[in-house]
N, C-alpha and C positions, 0 to 999 in steps of 0.2 A: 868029417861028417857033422852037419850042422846037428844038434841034439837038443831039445826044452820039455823040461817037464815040471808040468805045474802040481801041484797039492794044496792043500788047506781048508778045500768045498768038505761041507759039511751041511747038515741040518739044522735050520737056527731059526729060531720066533722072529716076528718081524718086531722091528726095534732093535733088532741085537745089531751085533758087530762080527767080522772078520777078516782075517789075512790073509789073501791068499801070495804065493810064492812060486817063484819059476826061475830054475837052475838051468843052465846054459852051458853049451859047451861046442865047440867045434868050428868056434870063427873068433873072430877080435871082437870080443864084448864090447867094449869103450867105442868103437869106434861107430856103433849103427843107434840108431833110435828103434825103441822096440813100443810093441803095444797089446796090449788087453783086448780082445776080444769075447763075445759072449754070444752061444745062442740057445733061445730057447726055442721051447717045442713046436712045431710046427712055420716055426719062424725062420728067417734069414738069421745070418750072423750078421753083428755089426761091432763096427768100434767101440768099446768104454773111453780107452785113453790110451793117449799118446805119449811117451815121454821122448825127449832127445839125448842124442849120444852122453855127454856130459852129466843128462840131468838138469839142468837149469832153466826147461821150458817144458811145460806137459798143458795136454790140450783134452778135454774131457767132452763126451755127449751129454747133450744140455738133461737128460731124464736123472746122471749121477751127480752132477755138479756140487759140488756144496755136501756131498756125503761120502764120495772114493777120493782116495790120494792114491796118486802110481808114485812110486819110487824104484831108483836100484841103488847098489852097490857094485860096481865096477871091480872093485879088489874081491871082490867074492863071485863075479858073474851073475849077479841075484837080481831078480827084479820084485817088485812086491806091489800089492793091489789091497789098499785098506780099505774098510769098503764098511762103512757106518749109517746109523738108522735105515736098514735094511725093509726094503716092502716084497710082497709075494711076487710080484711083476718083477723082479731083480732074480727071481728063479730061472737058471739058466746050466751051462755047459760053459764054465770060462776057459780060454786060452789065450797062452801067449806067441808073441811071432816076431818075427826078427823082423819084418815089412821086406822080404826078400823070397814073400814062398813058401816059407817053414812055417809052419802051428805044431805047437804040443797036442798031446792027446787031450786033452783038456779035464780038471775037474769040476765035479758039480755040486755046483749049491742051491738046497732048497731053501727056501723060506717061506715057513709055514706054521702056523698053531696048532 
C-alpha cells in the first residue's frame, strides 16, 4: 500500500525559511518522479515541483523558482521541499505524490507576521 506523509509546515514570518519532508513507503521509491504540491484556501491545488526518479532533473512553478529546492534521498525514501524567502502568498496545505494518484495528507504552512 502506497503510504506519504509529509511534516515540517509550520508558522514562519515572511522571509524566513523551511523544510518540508515526506516519507514514503509502499512502492519502489527510486524508480518514479515524485512531486510537491500545494493548495491554498479557496484555491485549486497546483504543482510547486517536480523532481525525477534519480533526482537529476526537477522542474519548478515559475511563482517558487529561484527560492524552493525539491530534493530526495532514495536510500531513505525521503523527498524534501526547501523553500526559502518565503511570502504570505506561499501560505498553503503542501503535499507530496507519487504522480500516480497518491497525496499525503498534507502539512501546513503559514507565513505570516
Amino acid at each position: 500500500q502506497v503510504q506519504l506523509v509529509e511534516s515540517g509546515g509550520r508558522l514562519v514570518q515572511p522571509g524566513g525559511s523551511l523544510t518540508l519532508s515526506c516519507a514514503a513507503s509502499g512502492f519502489t521509491f527510486s524508480a518514479y518522479a515524485l512531486s510537491w504540491y500545494r493548495q491554498a484556501p479557496g484555491k485549486e491545488r497546483e504543482v510547486v515541483a517536480v523532481i525525477s526518479s534519480a533526482g537529476s532533473s526537477t522542474n519548478y512553478v515559475d511563482s517558487v523558482k529561484g527560492r524552493f529546492t525539491i530534493s530526495r534521498d532514495n536510500a531513505k525514501n525521503m523527498m524534501y521541499l526547501q523553500m526559502n524567502n518565503l511570502k504570505p502568498e506561499d501560505t498553503a496545505v503542501y503535499s507530496c505524490s507519487d504522480n500516480r494518484g497518491t497525496w499525503g495528507p498534507g502539512t501546513q504552512v503559514t507565513v505570516s507576521s
